[in-house]
Backbone as JSON Lines, residues from 0, in Angstrom:
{"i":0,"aa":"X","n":[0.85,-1.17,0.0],"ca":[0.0,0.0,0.0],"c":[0.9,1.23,0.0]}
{"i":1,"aa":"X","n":[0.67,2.09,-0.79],"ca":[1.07,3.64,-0.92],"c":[0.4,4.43,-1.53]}
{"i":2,"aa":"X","n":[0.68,5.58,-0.81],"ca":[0.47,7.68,-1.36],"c":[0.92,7.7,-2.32]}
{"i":3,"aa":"X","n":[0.51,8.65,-3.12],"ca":[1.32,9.43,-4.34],"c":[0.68,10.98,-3.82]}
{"i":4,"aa":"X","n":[1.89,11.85,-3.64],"ca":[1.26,13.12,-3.57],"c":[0.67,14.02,-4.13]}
{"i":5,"aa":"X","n":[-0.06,14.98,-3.87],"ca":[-1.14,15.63,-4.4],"c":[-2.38,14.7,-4.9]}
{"i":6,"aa":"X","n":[-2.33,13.53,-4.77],"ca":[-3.68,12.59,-5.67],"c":[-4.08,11.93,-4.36]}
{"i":7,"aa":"X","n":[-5.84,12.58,-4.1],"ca":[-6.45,12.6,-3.2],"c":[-7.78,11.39,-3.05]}
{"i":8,"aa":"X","n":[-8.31,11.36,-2.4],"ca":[-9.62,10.63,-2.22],"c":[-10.84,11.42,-2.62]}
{"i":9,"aa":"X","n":[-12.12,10.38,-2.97],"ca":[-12.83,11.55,-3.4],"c":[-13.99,10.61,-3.28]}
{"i":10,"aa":"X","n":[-15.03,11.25,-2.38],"ca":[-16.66,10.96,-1.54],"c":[-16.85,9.86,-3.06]}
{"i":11,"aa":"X","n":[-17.28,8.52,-2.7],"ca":[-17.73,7.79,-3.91],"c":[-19.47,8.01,-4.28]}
{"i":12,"aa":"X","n":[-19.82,9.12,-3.43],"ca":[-21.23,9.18,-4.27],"c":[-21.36,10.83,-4.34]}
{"i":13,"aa":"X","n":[-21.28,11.55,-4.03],"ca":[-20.67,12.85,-4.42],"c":[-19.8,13.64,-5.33]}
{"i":14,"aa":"X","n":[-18.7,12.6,-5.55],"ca":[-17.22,12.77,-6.35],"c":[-16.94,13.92,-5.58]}
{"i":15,"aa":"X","n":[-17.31,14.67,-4.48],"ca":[-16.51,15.54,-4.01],"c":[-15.2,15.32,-3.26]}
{"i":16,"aa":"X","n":[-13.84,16.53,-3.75],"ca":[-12.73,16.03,-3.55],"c":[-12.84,15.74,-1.73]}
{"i":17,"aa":"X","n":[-11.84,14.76,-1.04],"ca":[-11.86,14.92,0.44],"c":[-10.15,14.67,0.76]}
{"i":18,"aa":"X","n":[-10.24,15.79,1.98],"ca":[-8.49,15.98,1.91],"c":[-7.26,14.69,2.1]}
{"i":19,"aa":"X","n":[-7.94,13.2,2.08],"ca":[-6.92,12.3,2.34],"c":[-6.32,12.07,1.31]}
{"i":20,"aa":"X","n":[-5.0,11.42,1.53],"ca":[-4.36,11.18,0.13],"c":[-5.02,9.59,-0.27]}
{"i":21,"aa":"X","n":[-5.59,9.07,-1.35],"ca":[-5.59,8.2,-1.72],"c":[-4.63,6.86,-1.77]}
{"i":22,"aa":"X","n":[-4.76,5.5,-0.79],"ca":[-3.86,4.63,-0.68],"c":[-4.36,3.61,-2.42]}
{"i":23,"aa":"X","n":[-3.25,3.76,-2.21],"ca":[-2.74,2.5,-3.45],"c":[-2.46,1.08,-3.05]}
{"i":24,"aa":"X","n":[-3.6,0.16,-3.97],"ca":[-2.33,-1.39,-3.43],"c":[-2.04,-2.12,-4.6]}
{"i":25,"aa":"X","n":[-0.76,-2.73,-5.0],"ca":[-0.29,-3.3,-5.87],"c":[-0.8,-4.38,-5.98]}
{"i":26,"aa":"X","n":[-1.41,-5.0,-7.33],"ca":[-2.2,-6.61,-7.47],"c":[-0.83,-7.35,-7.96]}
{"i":27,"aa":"X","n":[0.6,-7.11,-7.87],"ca":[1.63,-7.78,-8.38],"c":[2.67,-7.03,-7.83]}
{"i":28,"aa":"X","n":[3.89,-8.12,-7.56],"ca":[5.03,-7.68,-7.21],"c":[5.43,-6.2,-7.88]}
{"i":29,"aa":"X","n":[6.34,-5.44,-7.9],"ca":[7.4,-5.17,-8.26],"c":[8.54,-4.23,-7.77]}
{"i":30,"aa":"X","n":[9.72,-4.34,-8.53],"ca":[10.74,-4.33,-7.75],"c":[11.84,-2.87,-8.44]}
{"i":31,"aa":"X","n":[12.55,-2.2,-8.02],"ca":[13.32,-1.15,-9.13],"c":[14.93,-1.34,-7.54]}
{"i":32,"aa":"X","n":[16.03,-0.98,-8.61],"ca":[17.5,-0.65,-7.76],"c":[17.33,0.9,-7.33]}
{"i":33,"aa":"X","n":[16.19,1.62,-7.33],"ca":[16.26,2.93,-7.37],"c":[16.55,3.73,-8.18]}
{"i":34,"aa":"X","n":[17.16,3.59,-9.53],"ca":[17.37,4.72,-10.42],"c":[16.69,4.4,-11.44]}
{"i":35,"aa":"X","n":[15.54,3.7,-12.02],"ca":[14.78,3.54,-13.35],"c":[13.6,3.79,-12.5]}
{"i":36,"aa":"X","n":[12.87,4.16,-13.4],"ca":[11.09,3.75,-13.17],"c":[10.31,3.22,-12.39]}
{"i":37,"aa":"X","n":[9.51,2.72,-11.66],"ca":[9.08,1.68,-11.03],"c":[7.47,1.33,-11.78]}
{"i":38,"aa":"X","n":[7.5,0.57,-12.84],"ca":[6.11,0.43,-13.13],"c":[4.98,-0.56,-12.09]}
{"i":39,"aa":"X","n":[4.29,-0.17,-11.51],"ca":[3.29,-1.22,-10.77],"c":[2.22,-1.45,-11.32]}
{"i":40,"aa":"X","n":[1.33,-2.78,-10.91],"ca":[-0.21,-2.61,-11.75],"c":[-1.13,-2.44,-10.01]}
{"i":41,"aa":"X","n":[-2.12,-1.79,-10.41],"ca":[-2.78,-1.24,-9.24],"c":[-4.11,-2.4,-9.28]}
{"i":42,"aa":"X","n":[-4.81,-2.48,-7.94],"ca":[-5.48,-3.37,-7.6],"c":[-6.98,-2.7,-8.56]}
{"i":43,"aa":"X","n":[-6.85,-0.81,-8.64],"ca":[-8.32,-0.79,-8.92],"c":[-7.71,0.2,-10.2]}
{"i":44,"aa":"X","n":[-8.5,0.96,-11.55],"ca":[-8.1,2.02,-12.33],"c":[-8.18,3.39,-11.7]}
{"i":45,"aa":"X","n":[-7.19,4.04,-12.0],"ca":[-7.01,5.4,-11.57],"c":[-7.96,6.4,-12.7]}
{"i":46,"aa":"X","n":[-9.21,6.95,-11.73],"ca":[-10.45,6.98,-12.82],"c":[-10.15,8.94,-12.65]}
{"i":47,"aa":"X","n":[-9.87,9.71,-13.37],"ca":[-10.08,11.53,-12.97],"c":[-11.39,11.9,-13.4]}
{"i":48,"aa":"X","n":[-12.15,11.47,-13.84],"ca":[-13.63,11.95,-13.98],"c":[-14.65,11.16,-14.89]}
{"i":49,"aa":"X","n":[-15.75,11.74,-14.65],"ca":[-17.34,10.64,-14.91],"c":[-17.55,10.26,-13.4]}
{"i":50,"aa":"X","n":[-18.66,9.2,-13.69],"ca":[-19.68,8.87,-12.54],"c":[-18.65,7.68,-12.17]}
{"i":51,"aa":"X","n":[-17.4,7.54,-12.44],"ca":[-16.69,6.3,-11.91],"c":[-15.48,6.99,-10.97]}
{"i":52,"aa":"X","n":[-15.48,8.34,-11.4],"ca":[-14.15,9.27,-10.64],"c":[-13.84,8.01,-9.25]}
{"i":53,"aa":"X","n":[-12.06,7.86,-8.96],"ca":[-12.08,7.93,-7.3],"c":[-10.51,8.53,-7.5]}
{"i":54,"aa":"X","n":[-10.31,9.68,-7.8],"ca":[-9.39,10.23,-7.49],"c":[-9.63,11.6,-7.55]}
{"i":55,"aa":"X","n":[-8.65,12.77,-6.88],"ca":[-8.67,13.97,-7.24],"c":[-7.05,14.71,-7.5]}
{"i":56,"aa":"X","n":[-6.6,14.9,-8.97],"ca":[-5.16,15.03,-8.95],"c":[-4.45,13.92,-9.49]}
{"i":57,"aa":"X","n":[-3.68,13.78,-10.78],"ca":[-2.78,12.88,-10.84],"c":[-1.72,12.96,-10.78]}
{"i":58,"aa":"X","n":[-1.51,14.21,-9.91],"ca":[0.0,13.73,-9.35],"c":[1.35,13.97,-10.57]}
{"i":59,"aa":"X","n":[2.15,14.69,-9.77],"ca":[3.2,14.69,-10.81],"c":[4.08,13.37,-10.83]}
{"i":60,"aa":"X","n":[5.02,14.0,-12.39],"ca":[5.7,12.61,-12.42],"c":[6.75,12.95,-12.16]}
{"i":61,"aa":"X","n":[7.74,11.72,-11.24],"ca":[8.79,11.72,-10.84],"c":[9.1,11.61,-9.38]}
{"i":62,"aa":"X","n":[7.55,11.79,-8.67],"ca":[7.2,12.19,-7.17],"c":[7.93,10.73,-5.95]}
{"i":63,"aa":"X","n":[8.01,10.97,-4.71],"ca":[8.72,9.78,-4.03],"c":[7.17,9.27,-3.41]}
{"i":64,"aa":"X","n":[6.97,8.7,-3.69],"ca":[5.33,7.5,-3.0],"c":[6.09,6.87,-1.56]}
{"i":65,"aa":"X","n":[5.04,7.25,-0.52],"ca":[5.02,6.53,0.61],"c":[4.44,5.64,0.58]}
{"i":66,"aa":"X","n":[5.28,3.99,0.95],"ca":[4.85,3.26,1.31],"c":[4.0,3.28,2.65]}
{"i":67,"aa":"X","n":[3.3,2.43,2.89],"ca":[2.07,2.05,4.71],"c":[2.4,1.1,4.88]}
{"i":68,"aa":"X","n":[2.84,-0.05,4.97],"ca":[2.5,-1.58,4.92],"c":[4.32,-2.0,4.62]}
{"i":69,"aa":"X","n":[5.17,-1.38,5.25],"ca":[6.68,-2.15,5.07],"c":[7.47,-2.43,4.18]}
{"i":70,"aa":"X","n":[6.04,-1.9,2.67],"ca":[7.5,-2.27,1.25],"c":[8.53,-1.93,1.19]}
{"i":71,"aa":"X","n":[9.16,-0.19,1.76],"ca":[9.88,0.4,1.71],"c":[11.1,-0.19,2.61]}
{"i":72,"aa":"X","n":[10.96,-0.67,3.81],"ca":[11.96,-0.85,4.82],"c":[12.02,-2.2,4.64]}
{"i":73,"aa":"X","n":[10.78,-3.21,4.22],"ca":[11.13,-4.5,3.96],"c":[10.75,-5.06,5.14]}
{"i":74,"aa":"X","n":[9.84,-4.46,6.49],"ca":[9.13,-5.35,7.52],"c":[8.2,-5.89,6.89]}
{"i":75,"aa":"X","n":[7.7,-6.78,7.35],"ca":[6.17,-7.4,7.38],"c":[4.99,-6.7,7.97]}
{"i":76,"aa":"X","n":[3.49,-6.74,7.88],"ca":[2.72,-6.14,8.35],"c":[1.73,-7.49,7.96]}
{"i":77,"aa":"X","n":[0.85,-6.67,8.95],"ca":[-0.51,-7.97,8.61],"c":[-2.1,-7.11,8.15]}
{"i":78,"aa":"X","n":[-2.54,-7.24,7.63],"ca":[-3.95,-6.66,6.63],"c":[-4.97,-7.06,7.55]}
{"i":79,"aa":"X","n":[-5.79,-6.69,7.48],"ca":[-7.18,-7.26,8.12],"c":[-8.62,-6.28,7.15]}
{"i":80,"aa":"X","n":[-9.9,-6.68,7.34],"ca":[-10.71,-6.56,6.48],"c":[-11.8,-5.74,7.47]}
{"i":81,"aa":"X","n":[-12.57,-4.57,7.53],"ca":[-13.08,-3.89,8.26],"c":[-14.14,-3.27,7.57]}
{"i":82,"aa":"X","n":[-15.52,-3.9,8.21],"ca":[-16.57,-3.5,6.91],"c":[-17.91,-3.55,8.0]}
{"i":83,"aa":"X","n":[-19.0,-2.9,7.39],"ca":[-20.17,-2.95,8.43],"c":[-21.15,-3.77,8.12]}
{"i":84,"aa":"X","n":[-22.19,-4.13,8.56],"ca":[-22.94,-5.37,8.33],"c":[-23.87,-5.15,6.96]}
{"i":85,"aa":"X","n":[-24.14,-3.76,6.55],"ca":[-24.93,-4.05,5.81],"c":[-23.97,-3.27,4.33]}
{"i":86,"aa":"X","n":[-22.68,-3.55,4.32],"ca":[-21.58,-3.25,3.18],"c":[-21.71,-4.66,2.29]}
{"i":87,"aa":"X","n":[-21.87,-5.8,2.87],"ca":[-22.11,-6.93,2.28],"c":[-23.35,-7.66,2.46]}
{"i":88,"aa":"X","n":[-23.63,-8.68,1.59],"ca":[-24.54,-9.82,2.03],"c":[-24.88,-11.49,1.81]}
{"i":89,"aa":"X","n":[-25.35,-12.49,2.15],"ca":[-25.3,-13.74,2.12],"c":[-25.97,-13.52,0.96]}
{"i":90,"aa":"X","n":[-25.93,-14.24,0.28],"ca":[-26.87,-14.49,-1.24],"c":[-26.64,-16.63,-0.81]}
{"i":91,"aa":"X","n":[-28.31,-16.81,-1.02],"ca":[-28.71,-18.22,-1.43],"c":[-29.01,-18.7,-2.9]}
{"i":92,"aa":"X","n":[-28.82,-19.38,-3.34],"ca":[-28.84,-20.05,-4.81],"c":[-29.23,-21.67,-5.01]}
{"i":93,"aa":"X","n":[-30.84,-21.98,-5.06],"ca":[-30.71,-23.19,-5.31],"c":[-30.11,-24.07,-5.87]}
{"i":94,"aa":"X","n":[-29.71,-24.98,-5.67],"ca":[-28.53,-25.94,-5.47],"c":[-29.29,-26.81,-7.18]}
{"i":95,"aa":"X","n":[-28.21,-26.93,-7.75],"ca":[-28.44,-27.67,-9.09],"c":[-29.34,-29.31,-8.93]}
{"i":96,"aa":"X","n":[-30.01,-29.55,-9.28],"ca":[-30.83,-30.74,-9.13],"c":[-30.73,-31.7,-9.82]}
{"i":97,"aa":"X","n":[-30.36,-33.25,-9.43],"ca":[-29.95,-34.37,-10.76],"c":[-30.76,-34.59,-11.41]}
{"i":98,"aa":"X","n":[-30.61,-35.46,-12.65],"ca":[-31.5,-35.62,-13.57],"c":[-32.47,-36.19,-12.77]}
{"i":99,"aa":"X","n":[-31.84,-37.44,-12.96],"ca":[-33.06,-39.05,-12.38],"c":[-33.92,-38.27,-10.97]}
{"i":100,"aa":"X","n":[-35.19,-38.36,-11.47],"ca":[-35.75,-37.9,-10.43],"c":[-35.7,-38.87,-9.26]}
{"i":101,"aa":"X","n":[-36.16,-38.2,-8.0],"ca":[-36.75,-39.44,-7.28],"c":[-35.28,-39.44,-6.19]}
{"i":102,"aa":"X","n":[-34.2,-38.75,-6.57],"ca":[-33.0,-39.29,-5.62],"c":[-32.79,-37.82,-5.1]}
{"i":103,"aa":"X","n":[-33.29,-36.76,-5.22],"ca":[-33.43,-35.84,-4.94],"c":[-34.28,-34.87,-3.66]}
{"i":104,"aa":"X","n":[-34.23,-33.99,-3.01],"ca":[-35.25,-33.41,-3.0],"c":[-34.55,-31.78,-2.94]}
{"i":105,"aa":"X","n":[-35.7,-30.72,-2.87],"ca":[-35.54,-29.1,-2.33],"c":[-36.71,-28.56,-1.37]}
{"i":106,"aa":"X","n":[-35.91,-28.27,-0.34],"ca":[-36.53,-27.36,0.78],"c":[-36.14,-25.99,0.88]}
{"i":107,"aa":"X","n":[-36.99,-25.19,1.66],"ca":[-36.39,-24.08,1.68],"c":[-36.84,-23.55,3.07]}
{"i":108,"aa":"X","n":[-35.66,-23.6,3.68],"ca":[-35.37,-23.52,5.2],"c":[-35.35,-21.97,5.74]}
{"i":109,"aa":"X","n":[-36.14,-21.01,6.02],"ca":[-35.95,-19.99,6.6],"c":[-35.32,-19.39,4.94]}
{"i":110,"aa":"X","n":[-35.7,-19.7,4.26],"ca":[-35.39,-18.79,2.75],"c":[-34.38,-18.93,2.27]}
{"i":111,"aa":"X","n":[-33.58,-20.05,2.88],"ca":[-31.85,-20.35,2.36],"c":[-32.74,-22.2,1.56]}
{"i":112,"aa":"X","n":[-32.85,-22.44,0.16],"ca":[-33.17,-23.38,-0.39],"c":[-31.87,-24.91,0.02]}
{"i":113,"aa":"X","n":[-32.43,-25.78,0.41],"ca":[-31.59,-26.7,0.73],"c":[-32.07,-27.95,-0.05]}
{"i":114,"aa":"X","n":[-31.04,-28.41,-0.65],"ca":[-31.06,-29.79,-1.86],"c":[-30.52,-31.38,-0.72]}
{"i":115,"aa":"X","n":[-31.31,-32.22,-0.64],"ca":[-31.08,-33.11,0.33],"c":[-31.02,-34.11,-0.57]}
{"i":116,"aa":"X","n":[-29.67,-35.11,-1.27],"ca":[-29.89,-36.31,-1.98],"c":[-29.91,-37.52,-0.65]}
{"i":117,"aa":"X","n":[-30.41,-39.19,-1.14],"ca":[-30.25,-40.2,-0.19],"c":[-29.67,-41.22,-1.69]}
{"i":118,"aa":"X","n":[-29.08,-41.76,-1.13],"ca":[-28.7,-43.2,-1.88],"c":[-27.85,-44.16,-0.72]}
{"i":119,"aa":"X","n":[-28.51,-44.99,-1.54],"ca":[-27.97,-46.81,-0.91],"c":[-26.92,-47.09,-1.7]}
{"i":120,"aa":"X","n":[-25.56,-47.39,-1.45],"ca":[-24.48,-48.2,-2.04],"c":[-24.56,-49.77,-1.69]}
{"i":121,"aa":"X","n":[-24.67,-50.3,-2.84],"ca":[-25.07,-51.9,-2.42],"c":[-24.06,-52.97,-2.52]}
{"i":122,"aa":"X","n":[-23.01,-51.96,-2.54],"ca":[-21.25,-53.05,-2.26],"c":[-21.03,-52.95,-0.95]}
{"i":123,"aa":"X","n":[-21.43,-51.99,-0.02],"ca":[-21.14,-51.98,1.29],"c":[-22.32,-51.82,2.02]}
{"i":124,"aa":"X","n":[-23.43,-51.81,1.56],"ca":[-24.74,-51.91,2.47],"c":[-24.72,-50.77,2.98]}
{"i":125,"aa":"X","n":[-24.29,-49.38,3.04],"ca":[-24.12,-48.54,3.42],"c":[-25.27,-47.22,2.7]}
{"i":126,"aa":"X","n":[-25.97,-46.61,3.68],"ca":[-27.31,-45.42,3.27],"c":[-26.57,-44.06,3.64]}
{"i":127,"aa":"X","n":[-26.26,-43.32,2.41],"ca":[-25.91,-41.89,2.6],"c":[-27.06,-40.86,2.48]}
{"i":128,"aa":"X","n":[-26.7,-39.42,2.93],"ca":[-27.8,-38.81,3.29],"c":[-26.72,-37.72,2.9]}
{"i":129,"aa":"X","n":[-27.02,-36.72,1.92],"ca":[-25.92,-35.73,1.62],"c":[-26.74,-34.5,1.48]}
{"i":130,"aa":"X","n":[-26.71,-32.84,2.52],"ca":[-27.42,-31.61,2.34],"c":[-26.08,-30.53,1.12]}
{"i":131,"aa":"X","n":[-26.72,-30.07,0.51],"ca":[-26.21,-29.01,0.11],"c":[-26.7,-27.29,0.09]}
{"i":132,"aa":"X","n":[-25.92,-26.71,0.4],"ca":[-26.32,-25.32,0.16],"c":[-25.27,-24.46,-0.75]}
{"i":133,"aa":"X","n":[-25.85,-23.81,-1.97],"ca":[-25.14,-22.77,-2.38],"c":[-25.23,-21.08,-1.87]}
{"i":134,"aa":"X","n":[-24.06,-21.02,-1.23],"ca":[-23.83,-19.6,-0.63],"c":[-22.9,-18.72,-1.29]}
{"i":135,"aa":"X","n":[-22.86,-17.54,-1.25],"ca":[-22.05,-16.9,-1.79],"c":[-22.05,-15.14,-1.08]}
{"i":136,"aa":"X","n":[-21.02,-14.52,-0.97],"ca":[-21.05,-13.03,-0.31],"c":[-21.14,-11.98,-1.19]}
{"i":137,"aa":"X","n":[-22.5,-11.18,-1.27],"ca":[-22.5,-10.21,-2.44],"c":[-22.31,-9.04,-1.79]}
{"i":138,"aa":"X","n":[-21.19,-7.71,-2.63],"ca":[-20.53,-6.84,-1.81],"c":[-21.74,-5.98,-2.65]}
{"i":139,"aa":"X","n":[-22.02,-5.49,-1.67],"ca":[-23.54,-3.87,-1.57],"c":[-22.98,-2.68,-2.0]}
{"i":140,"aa":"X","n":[-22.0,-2.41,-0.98],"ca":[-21.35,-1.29,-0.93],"c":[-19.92,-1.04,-0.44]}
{"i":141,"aa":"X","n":[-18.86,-1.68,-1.67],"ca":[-17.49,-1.56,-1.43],"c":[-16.85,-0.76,-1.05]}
{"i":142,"aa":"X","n":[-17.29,0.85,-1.03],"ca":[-16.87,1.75,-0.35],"c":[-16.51,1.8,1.08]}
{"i":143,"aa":"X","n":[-17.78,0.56,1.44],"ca":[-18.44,1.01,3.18],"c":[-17.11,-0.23,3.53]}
{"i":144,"aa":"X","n":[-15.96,-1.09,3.02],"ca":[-14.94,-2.35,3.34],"c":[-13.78,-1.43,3.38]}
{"i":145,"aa":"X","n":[-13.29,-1.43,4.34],"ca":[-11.58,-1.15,4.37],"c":[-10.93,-1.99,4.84]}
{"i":146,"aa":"X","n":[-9.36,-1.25,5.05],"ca":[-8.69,-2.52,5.39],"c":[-7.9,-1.68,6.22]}
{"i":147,"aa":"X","n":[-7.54,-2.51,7.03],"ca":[-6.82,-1.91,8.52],"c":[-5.36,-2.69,8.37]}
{"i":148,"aa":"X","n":[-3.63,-2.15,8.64],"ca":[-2.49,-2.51,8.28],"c":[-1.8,-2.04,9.84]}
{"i":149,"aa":"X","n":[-1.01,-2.73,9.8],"ca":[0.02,-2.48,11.04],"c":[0.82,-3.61,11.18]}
{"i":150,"aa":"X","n":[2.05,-3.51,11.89],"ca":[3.03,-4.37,12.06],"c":[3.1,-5.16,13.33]}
């Protein structure tokens, strides 16, 4: 994670500018000896305007970027994920159903759909009973997720 100076944060439903500097996080290594370039690829696009803006300022070129998170000195740090209850949500998805009827069934338990197969294996005399649920976490409002860093 790093600053670039003068390139700010900016209200994601407003686009109005707000005085923090905008953190950066790299979706890939990379590495420079200090005297070339440092090209990085960024986790999100660096958007300056429309209804997608999240920056204010791009920053001159040539500028020194503060690292947050130890790239610079080469400690370790640990990330954590900090979000409020209604930034995300459970999403249910009925569960795919086999052909052959009859080995099947679907319930729907408090509104989460649950797929219950039974079969007999008749090499070991043995009766299975197998529930499935498809779950998945749908993000509402990615704005409202941060991430908290320290060493």
């Amino acid at each position: 994670m790093f600053t670039i100076p003068d390139v700010f944060e900016v209200d994601p439903q407003t686009k109005a500018n707000l005085p923090s500097l905008k953190v950066f996080r790299l979706s890939a290594a990379a590495t420079s000896s200090g005297g070339e370039a440092l090209t990085v690829v960024l986790t999100e696009a660096v958007v300056l305007t429309g209804s997608t803006k999240n920056v204010s300022g791009a920053g001159a070129g040539g500028v020194t970027v503060t690292w947050m998170n130890g790239g610079a000195s080469g400690a370790t740090s640990f990330q954590n994920l900090i979000y409020t209850p209604k930034s995300t949500a459970a999403v249910f998805l009925p569960p795919i159903m086999p052909e052959i009827k009859g080995l099947a069934s679907m319930k729907t338990l408090n509104g989460i759909p649950v797929k219950t197969e039974f079969w007999r294996d008749g090499g070991n005399s043995q009766e299975y009973l197998r529930m499935d649920v498809l779950m998945a976490v749908k993000v509402l409002r990615g704005n409202w997720i941060v991430t908290n860093w320290g060493e």
